[in-house]
N, C-alpha and C positions, 0 to 999 in steps of 0.2 A: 826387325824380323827375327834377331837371335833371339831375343830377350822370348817371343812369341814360342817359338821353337823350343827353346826348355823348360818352358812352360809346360808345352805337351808334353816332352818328356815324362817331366815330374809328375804330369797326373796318371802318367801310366803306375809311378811306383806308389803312386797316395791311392791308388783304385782298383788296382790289382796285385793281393795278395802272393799271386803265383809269380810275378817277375822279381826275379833272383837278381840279376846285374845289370849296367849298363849297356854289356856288347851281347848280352841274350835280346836287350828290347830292340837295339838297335838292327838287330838280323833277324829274329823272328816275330816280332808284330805287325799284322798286316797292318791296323789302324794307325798304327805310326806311320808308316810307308807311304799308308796314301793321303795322308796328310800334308806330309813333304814336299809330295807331287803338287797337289792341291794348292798349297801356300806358293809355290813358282807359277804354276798356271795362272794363279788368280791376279799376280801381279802382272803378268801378260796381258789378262785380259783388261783389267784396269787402264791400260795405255791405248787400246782400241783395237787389241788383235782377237781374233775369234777362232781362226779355223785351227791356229798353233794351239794355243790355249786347248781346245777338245781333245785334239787329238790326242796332248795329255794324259787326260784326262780319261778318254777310253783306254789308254795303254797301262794306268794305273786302275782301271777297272779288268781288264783283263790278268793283271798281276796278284790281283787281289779280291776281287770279287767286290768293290763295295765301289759306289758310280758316285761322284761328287761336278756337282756342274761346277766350274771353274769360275763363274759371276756368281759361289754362294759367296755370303760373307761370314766368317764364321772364328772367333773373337781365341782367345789365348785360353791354355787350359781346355781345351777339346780331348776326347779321349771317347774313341769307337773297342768296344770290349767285344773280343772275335771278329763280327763286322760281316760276316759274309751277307749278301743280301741288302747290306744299306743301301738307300738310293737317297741324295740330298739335291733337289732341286734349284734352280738357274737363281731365284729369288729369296733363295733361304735366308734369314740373318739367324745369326746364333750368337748368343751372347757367350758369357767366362766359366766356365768352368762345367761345361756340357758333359753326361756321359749317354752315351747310346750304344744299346746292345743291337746282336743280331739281328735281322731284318726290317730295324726299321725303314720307313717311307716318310721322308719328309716331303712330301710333292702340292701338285694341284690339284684340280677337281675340274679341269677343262681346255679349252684352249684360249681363253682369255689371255688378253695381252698386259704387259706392265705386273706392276706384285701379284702373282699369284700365289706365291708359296710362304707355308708359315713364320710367323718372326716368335723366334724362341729366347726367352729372357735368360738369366743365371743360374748357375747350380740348379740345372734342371736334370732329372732323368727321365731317360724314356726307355721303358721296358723291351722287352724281345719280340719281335714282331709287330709292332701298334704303329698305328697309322697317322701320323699328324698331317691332314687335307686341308689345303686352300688357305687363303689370304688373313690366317687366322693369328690370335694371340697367345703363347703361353708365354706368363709373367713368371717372376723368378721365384724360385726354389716349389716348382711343381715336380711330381712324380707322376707319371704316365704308366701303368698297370701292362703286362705284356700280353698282346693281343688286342689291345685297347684299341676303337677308329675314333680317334679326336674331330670333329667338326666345326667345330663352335672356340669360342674366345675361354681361355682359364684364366681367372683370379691368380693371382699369388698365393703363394702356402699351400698348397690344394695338391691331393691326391687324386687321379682321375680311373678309371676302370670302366670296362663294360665296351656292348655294340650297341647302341653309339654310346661315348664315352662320358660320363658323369661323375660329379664329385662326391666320394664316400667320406672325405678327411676334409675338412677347412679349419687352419689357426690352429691343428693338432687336436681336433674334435668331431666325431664320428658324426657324420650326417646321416647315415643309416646305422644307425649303434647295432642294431640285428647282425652286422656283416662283420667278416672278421677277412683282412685284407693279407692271406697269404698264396703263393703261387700257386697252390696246387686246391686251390678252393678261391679263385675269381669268381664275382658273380656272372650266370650264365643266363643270359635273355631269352633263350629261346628255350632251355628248362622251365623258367621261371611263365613264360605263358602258358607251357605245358601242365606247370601246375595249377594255374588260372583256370584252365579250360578244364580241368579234370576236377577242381571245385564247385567249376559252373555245373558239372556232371552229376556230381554227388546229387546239389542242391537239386536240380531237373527231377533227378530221380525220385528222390524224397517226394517232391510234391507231387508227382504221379503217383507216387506207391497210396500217400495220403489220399486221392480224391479217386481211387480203388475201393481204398479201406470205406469211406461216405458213401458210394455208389453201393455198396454190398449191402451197406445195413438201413439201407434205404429198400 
């Protein structure tokens, strides 16, 4: 569990440029914190206790704002960046060397019993706000786009974006080469019908305008 533990540490200083020392990460990172929490609960909960274990668990969501169910499983090399708003669900696995920004939702999609919640592979990121839903796959060294709702299973190597979330990047080659993958230019779906429908519009027009023009000179 030590070895586990400065694991996390270390990825705080390999992933975030702004921690200065040891005794700044250790007093002011909420994601460290509730990690800490996290890693004693979950060995609680592993032996068969449930009600201690939450309690926890809420007390480190109260502390910190970011909710982690004490049955995730969630592997060395973890590191929540800010964090307010996380929520990591009862069934999560997460593999080495994770990082997850602000809000994300690792959850379910209902009240289904047994695995509901995502298994996330290695050196993954998942962006600020993006949703990864249900019983699902992401394989290792994906990037999850912020704002992103994942539903479905990711390949490996793949960048995901969008509502609902698809792949622009596979094997470091653009699937939509048209899109250029920076935060402040996501692609936007419901733009993007906006512009559909207002093509549909044009074309409408035109062909009315045309069978105007053949009625007159008729």
């Amino acid at each position: 569990m030590f070895d586990t533990i400065r694991a996390d540490i270390n990825a705080v200083f390999e992933r975030d440029p702004a921690a200065n020392n040891i005794f700044e990460v250790l007093l002011t990172y909420s994601g460290l914190h509730v990690l800490l929490f996290h890693r004693f609960s979950h060995i609680l909960y592993k032996i068969g206790l449930r009600t201690l274990p939450r309690f926890i668990s809420q007390l480190a969501r109260f502390l910190t704002g970011i909710e982690i169910h004490p049955g995730a499983q969630i592997a060395k090399g973890f590191f929540i960046d800010h964090g307010m708003g996380v929520v990591i669900g009862e069934t999560t696995e997460i593999g080495e060397n994770v990082t997850l920004y602000q809000g994300v939702t690792l959850g379910g999609t209902g009240k289904e019993k047994g695995k509901r919640h995502p298994t996330i592979g290695n050196n993954v990121v998942v962006g600020a706000g993006a949703k990864v839903l249900g019983s699902i796959k992401i394989n290792d060294c994906v990037k999850i786009g912020a704002g992103s709702v994942v539903l479905t299973d990711v390949e490996e190597n793949a960048t995901v974006v969008g509502v609902p979330g698809r792949v622009v990047i596979r094997d470091g080659k653009r699937v939509h080469p048209e899109r250029e993958l920076e935060h402040a230019d996501l692609p936007d779906p419901v733009k993007d019908q906006l512009l559909e429908l207002e093509e549909e519009f044009r074309k409408l027009k035109k062909e009315i305008l045309g069978r105007n023009s053949i009625d007159k000179t008729d």
